[in-house]
N, CA, C and O atoms as a printed pandas DataFrame, in Angstrom:
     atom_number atom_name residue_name chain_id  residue_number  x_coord  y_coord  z_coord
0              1         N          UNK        A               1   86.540  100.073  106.619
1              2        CA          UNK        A               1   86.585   98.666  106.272
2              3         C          UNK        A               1   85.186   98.216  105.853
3              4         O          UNK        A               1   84.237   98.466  106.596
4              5         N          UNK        A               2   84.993   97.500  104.585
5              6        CA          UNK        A               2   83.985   96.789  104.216
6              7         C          UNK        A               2   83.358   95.625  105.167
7              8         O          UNK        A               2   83.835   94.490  105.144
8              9         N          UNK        A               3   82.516   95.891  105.810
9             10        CA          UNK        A               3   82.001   94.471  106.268
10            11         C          UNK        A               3   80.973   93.274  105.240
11            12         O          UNK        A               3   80.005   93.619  104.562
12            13         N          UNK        A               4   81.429   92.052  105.348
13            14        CA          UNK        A               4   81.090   90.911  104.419
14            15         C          UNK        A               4   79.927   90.479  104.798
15            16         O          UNK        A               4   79.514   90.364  105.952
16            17         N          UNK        A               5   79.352   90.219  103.730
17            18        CA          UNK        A               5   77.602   89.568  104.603
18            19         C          UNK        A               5   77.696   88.777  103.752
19            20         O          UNK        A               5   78.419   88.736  102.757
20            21         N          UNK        A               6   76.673   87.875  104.276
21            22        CA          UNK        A               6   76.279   86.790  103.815
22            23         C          UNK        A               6   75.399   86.665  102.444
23            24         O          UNK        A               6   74.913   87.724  102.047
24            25         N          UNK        A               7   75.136   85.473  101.665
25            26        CA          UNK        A               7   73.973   85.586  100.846
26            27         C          UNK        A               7   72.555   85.953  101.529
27            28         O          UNK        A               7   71.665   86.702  101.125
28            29         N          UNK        A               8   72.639   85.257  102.570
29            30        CA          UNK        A               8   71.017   85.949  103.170
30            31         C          UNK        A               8   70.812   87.143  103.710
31            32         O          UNK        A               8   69.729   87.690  103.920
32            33         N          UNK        A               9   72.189   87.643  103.989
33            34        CA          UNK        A               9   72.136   88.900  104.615
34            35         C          UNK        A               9   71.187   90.095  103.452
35            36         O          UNK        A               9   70.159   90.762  103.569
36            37         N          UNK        A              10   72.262   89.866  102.299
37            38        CA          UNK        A              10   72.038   90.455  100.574
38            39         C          UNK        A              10   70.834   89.818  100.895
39            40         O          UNK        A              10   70.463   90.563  101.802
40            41         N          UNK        A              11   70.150   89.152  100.815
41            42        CA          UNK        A              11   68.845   88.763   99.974
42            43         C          UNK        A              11   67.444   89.891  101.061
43            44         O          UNK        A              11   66.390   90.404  100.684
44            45         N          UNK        A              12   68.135   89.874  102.453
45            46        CA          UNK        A              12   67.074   90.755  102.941
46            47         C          UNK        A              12   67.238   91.969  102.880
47            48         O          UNK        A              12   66.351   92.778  103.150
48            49         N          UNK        A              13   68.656   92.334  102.436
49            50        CA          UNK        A              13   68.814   94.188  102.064
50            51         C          UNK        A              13   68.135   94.375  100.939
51            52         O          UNK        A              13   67.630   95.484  100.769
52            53         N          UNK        A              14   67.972   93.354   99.932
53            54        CA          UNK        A              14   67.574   93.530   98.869
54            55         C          UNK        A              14   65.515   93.505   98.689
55            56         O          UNK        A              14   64.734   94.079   97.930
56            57         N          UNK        A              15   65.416   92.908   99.387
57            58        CA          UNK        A              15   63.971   92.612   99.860
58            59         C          UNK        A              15   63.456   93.763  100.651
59            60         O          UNK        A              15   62.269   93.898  100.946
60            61         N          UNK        A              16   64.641   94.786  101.059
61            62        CA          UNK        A              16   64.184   95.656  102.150
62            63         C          UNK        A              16   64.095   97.106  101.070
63            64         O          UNK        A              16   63.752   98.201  101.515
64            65         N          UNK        A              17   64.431   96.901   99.744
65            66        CA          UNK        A              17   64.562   97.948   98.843
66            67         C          UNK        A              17   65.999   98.667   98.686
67            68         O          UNK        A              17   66.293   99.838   98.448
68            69         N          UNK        A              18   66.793   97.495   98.914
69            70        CA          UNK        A              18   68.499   97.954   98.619
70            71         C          UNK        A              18   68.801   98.153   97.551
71            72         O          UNK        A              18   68.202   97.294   96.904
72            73         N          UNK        A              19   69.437   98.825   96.807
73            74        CA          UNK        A              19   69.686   98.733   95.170
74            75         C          UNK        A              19   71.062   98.498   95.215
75            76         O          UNK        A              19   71.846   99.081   95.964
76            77         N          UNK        A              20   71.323   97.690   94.453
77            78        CA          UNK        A              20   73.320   96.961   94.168
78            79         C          UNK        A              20   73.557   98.079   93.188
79            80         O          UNK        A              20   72.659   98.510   92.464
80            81         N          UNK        A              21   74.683   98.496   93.184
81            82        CA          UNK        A              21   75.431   99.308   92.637
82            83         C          UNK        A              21   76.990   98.708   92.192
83            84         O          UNK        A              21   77.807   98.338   93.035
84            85         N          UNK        A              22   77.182   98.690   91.062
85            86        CA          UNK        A              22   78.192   97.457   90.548
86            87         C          UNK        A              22   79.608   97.996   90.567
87            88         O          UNK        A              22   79.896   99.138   90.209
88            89         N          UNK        A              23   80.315   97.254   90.929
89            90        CA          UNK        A              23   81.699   97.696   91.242
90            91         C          UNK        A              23   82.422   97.527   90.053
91            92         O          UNK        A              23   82.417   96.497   89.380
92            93         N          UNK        A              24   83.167   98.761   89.754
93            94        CA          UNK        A              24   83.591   99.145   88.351
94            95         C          UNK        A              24   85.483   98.430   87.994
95            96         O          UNK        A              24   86.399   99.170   87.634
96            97         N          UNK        A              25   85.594   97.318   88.157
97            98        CA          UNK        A              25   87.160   96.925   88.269
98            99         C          UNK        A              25   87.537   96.415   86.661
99           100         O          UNK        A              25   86.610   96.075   85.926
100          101         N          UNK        A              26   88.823   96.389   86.219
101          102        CA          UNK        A              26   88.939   95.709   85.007
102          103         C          UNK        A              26   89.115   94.439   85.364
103          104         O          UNK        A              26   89.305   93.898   86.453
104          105         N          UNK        A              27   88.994   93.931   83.944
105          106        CA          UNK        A              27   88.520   92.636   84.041
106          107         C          UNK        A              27   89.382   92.097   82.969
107          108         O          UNK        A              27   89.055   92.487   81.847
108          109         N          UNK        A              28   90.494   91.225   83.027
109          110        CA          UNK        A              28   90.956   90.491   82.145
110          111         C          UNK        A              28   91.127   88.954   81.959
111          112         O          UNK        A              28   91.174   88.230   82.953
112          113         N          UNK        A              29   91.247   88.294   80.315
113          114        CA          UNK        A              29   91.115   87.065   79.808
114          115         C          UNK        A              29   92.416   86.679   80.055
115          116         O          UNK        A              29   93.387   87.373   79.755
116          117         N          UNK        A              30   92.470   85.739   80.522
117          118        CA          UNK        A              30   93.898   84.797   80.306
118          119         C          UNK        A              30   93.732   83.660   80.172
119          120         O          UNK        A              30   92.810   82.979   80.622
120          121         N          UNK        A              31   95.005   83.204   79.253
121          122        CA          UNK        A              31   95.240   81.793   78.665
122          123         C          UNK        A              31   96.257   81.108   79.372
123          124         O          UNK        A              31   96.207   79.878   79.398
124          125         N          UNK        A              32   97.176   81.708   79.952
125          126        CA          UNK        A              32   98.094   81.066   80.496
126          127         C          UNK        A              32   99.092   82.209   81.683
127          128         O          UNK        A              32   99.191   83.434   81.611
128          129         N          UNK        A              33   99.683   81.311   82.658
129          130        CA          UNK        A              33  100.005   82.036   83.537
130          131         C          UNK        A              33  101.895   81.646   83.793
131          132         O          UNK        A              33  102.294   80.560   83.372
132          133         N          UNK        A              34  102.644   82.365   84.308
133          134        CA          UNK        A              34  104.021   82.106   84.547
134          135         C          UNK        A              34  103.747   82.665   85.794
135          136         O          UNK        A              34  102.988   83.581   86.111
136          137         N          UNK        A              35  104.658   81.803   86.590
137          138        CA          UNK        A              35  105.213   82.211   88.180
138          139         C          UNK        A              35  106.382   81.902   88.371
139          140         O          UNK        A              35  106.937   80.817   88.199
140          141         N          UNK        A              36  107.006   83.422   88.943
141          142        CA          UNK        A              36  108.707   83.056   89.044
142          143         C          UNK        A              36  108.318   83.450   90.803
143          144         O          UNK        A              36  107.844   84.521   91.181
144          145         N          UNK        A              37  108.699   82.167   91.760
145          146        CA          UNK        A              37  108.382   82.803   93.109
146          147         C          UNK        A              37  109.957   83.204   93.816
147          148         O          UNK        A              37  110.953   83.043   93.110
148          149         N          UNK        A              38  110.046   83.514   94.659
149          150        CA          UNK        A              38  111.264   83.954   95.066
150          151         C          UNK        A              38  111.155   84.047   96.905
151          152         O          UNK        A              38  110.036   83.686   97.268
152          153         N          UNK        A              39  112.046   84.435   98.040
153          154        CA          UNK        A              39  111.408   84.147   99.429
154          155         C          UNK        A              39  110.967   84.978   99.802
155          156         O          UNK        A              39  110.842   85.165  101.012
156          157         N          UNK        A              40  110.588   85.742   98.958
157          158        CA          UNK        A              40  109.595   87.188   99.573
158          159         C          UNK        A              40  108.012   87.359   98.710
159          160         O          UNK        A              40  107.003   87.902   99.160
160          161         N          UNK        A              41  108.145   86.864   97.675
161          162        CA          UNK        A              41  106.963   87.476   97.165
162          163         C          UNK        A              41  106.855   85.976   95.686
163          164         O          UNK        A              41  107.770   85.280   95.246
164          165         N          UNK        A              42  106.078   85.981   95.493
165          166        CA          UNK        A              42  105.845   85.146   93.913
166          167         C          UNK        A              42  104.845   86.226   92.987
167          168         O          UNK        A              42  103.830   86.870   93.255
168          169         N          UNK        A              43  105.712   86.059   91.738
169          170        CA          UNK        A              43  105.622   87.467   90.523
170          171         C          UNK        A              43  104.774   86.382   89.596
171          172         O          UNK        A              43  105.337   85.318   89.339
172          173         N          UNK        A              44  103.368   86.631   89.062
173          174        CA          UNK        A              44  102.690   86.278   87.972
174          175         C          UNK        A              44  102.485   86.700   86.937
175          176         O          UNK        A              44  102.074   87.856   87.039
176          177         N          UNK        A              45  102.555   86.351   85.879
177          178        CA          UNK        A              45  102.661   87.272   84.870
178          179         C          UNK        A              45  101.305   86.417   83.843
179          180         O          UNK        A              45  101.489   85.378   83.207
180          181         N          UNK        A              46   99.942   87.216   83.923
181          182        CA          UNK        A              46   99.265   86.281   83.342
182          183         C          UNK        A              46   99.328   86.781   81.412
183          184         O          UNK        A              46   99.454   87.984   81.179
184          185         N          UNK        A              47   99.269   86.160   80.650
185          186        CA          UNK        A              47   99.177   85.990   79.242
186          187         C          UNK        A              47   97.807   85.921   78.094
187          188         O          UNK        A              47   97.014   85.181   78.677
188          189         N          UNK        A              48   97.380   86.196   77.208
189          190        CA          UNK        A              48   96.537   85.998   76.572
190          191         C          UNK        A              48   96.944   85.650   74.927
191          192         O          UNK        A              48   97.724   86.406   74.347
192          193         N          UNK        A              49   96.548   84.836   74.448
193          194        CA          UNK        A              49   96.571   85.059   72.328
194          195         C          UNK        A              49   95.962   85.897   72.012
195          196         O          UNK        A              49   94.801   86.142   72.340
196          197         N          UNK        A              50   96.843   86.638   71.124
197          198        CA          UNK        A              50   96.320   87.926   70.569
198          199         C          UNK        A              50   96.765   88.273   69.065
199          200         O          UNK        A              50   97.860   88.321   68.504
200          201         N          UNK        A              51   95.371   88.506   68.637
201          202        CA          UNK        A              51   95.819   88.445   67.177
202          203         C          UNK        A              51   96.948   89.255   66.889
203          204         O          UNK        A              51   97.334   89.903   67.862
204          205         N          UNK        A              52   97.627   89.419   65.781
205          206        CA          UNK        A              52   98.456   90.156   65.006
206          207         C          UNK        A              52   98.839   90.321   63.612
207          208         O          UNK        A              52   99.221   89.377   62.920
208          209         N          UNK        A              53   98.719   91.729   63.128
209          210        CA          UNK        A              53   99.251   91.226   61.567
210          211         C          UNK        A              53  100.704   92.020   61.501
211          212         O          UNK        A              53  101.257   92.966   62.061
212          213         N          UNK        A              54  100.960   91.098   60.523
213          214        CA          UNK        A              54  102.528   91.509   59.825
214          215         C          UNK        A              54  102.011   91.665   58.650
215          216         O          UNK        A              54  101.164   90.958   58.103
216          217         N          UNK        A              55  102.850   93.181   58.024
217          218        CA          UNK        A              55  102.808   94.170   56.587
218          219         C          UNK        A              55  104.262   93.281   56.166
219          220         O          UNK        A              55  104.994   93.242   57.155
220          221         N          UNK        A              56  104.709   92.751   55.285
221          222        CA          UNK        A              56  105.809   92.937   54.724
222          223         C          UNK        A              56  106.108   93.687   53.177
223          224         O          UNK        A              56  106.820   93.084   52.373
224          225         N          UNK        A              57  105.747   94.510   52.959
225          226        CA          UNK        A              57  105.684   94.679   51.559
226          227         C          UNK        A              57  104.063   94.468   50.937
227          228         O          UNK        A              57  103.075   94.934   51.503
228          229         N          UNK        A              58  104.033   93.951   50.111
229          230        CA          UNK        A              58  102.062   94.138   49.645
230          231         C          UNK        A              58  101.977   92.990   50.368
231          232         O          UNK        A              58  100.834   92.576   50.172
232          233         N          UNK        A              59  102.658   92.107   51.231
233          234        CA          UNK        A              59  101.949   90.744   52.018
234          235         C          UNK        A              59  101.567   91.340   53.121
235          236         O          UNK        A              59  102.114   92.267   53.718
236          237         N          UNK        A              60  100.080   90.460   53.499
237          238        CA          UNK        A              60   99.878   91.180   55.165
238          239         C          UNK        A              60  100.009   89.336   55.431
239          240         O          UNK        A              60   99.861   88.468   54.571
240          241         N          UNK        A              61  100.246   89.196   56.521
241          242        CA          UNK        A              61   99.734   87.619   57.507
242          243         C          UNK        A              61   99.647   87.946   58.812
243          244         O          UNK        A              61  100.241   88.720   59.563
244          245         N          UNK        A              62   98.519   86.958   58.925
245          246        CA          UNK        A              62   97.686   87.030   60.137
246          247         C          UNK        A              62   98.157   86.248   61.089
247          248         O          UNK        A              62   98.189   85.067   60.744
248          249         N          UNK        A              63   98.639   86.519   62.451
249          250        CA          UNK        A              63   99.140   85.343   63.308
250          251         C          UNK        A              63   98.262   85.663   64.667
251          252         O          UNK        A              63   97.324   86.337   65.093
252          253         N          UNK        A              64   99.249   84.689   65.033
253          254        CA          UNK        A              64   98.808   84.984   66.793
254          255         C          UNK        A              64   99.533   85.043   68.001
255          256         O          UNK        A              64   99.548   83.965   68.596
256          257         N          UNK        A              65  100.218   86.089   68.619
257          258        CA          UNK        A              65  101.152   85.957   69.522
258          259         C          UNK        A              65  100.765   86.113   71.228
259          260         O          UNK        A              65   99.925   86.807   71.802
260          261         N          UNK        A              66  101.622   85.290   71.652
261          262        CA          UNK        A              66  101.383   85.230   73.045
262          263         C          UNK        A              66  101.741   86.417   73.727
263          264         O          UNK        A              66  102.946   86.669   73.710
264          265         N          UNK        A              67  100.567   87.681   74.674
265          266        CA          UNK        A              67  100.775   88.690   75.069
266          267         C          UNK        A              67  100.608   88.917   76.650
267          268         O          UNK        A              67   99.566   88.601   77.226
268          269         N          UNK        A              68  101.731   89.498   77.323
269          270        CA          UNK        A              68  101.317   89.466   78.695
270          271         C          UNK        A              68  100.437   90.575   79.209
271          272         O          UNK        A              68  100.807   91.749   79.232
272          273         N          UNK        A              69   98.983   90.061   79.716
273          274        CA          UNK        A              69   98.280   91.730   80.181
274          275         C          UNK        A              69   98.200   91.943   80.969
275          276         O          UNK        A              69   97.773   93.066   81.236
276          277         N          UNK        A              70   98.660   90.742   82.320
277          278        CA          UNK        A              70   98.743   91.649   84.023
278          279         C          UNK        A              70   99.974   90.758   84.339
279          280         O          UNK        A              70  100.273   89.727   83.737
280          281         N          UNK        A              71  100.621   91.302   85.347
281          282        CA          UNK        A              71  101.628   90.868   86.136
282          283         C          UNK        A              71  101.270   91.402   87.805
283          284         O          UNK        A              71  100.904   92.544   88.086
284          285         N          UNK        A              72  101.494   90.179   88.882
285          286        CA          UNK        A              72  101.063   90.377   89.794
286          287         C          UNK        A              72  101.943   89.553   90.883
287          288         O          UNK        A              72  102.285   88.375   90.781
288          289         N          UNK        A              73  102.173   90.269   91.738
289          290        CA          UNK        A              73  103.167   90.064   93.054
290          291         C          UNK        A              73  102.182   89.821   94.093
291          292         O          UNK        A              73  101.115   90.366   94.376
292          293         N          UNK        A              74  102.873   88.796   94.609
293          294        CA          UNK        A              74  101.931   88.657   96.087
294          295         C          UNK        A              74  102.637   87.890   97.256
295          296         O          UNK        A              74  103.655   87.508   96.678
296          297         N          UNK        A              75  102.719   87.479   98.397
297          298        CA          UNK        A              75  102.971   87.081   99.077
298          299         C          UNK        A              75  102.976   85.920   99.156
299          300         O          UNK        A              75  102.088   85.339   98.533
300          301         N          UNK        A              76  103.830   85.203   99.837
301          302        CA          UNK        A              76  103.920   83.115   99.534
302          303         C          UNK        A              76  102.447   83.043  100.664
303          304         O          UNK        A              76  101.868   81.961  100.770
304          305         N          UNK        A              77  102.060   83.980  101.269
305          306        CA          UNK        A              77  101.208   83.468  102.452
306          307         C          UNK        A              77  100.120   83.505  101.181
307          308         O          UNK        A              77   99.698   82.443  100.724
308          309         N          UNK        A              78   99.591   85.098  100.511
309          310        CA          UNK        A              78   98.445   85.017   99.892
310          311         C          UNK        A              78   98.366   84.082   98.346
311          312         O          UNK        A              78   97.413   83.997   97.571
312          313         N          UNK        A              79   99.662   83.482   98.259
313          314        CA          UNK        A              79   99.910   82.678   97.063
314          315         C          UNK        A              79   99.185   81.214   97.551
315          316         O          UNK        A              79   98.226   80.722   96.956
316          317         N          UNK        A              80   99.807   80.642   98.703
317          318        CA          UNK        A              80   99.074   79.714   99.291
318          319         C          UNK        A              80   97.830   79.836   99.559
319          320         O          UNK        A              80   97.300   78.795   99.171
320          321         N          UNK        A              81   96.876   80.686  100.110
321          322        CA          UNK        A              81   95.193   80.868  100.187
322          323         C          UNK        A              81   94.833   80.734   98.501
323          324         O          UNK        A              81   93.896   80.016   98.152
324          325         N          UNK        A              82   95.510   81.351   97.672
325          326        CA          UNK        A              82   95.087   81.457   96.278
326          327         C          UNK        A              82   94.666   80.223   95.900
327          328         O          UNK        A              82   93.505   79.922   95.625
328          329         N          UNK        A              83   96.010   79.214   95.880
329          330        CA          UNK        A              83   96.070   78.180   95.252
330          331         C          UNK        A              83   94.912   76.972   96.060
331          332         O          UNK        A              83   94.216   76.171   95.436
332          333         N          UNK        A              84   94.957   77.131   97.668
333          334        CA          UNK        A              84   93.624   76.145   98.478
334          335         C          UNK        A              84   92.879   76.654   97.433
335          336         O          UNK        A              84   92.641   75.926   96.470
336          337         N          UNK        A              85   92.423   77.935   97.476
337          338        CA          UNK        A              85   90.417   78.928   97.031
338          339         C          UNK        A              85   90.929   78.289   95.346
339          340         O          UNK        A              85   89.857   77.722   95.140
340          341         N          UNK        A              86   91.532   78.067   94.405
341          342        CA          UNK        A              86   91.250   77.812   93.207
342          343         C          UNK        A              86   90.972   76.175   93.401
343          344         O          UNK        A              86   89.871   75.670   93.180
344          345         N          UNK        A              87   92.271   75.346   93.897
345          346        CA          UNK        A              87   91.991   74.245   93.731
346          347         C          UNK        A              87   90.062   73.962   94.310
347          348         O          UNK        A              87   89.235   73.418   93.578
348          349         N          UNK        A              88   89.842   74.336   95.319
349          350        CA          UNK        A              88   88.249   73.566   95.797
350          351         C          UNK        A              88   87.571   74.034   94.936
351          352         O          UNK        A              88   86.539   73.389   94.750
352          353         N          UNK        A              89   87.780   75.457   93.904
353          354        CA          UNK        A              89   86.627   75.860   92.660
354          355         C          UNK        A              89   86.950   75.138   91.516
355          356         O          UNK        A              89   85.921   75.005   90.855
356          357         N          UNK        A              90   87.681   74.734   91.101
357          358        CA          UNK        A              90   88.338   73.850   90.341
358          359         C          UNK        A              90   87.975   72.335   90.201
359          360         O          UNK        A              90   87.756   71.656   89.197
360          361         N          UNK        A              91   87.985   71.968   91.779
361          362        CA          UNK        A              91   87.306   70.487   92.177
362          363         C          UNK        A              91   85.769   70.366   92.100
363          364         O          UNK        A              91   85.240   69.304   91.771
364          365         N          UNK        A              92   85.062   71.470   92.406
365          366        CA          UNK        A              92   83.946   71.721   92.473
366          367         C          UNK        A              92   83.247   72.125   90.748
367          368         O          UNK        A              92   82.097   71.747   90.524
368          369         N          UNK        A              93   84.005   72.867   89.656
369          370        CA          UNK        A              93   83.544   72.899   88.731
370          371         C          UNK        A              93   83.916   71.405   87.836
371          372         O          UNK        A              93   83.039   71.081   87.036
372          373         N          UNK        A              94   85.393   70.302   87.934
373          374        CA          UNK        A              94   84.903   69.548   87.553
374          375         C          UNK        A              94   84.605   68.623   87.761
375          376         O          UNK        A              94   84.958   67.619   87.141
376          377         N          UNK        A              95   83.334   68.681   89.360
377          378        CA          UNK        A              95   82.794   67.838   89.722
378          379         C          UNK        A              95   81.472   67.706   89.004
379          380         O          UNK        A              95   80.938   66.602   88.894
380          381         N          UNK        A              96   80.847   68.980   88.436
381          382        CA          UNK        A              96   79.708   69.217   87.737
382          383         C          UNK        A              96   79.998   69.102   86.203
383          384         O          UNK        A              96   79.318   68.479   85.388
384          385         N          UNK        A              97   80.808   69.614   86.032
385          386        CA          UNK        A              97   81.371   69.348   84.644
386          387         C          UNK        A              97   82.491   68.435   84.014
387          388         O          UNK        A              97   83.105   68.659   82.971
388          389         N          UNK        A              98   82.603   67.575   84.694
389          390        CA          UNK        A              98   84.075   66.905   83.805
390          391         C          UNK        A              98   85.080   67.343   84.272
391          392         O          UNK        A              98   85.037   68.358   84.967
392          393         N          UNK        A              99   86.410   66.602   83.978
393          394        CA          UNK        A              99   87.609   67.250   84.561
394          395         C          UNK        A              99   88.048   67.728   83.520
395          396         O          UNK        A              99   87.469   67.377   82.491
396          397         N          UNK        A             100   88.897   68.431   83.429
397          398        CA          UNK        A             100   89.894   69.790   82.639
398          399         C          UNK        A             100   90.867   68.937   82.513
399          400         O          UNK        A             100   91.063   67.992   83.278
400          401         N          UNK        A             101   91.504   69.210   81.580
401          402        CA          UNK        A             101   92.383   68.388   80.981
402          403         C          UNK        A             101   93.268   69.903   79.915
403          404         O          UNK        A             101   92.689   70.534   79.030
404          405         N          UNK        A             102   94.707   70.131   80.365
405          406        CA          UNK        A             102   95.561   70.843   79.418
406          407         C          UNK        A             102   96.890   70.400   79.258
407          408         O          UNK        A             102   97.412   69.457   79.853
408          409         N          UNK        A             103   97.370   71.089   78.478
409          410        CA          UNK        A             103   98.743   70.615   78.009
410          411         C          UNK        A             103   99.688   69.875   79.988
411          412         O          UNK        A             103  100.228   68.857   80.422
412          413         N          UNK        A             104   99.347   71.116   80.408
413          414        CA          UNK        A             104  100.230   71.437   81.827
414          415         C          UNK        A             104   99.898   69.923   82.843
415          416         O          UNK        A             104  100.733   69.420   83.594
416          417         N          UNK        A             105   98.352   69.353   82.605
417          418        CA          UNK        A             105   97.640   68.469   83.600
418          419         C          UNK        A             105   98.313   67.072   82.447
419          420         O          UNK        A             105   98.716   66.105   83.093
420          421         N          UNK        A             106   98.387   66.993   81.578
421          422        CA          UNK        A             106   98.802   66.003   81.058
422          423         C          UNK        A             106  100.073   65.162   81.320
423          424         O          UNK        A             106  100.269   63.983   81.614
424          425         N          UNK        A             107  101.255   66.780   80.981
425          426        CA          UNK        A             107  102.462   66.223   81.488
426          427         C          UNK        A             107  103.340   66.414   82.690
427          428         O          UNK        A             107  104.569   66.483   82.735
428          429         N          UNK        A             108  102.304   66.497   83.816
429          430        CA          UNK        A             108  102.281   66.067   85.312
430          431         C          UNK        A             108  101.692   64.984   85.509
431          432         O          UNK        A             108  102.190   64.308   86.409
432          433         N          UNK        A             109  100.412   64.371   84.772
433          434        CA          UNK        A             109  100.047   62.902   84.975
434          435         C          UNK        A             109  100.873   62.164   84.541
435          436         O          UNK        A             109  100.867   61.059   85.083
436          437         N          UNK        A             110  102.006   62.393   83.342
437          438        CA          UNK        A             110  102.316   61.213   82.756
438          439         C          UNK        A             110  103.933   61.307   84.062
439          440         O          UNK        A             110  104.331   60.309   84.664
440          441         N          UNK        A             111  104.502   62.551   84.188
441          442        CA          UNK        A             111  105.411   62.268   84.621
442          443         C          UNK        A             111  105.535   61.866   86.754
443          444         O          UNK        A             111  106.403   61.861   87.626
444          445         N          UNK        A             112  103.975   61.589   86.619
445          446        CA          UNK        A             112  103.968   61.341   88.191
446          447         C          UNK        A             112  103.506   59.406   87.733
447          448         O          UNK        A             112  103.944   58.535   88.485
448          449         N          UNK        A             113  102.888   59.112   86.851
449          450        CA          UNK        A             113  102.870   57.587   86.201
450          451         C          UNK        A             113  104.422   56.910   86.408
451          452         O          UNK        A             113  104.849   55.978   87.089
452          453         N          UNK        A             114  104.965   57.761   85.569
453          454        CA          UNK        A             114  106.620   57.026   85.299
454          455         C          UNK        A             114  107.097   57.249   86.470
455          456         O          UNK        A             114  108.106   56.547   86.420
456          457         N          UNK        A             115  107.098   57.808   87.672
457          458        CA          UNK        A             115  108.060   58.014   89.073
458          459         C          UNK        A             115  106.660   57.086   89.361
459          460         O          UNK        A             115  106.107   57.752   88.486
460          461         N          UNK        A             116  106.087   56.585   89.596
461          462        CA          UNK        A             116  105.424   55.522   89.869
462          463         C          UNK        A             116  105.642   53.896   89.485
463          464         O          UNK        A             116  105.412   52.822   90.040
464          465         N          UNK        A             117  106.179   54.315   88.299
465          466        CA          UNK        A             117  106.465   53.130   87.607
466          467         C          UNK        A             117  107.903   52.648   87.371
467          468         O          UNK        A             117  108.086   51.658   86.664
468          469         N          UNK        A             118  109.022   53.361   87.981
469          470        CA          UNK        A             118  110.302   53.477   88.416
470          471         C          UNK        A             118  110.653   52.168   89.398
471          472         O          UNK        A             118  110.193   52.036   90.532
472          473         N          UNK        A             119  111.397   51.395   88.857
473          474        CA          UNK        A             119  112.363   50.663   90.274
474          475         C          UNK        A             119  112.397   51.681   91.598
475          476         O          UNK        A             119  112.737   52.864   91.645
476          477         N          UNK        A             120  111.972   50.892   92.543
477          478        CA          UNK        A             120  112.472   51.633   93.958
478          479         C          UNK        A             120  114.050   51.114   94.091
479          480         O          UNK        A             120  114.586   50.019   93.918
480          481         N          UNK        A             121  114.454   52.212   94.418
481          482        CA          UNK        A             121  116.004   51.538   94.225
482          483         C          UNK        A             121  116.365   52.064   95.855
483          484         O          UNK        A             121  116.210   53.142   96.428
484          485         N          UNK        A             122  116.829   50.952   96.211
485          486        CA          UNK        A             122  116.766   50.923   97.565
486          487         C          UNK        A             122  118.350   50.866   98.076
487          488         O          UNK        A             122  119.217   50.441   97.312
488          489         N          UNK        A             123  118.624   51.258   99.229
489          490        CA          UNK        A             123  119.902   51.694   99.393
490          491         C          UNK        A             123  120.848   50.387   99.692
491          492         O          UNK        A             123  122.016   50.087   99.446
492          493         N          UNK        A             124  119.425   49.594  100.538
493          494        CA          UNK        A             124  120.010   47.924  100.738
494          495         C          UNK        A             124  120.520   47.622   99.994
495          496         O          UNK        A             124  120.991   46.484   99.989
């Protein structure tokens, strides 16, 4: 088992003549993510734009199609830690930078406005 140290821990291994040696993992871009969860596990399937050409005959055209490059299963327990650890990096980057704004944050603001802005319809 790896034991976790701290930043200061690193800063005095490193001061003591430690040399970092970089951990070799792939590394992928994504644009967009799907989650189908289910009561055992939630399946991600993250996505990227990726160029493409089509030959038809002497025509080539250039597009761009939506490609999936990881898919990932995990547990509703480690789905929940995921989503706390993104949201506070999330809050924290656009606390320094501005808030993020996408298609997805738009039409959850507008449709939590209108259930706001709804008659309470009351059973009385």
């Amino acid at each position: 088992m790896v034991e976790q140290k701290t930043l200061a821990d690193v800063e005095k291994m490193v001061a003591a003549g430690a040399t970092p040696e970089l951990v070799n993992i792939p590394l992928f871009y994504v644009s967009s993510v799907r989650v189908a969860p289910s009561p055992v596990n939630f399946n991600l399937v993250f996505s990227r734009i990726q160029a493409v050409n089509f030959t038809n005959g002497n025509e080539r055209i250039h597009a761009g199609a939506l490609v999936d490059v990881l898919g990932l299963d995990m547990s509703p327990q480690a789905a929940k830690d995921l989503a706390l650890i993104l949201k506070a990096v999330v809050d924290q980057h656009e606390k320094e930078w501005g808030p993020l704004e996408t298609e997805f944050t738009r039409k959850v603001s507008e449709e939590a406005k209108a259930a706001a802005s709804a008659p309470n319809k009351s059973r009385f």
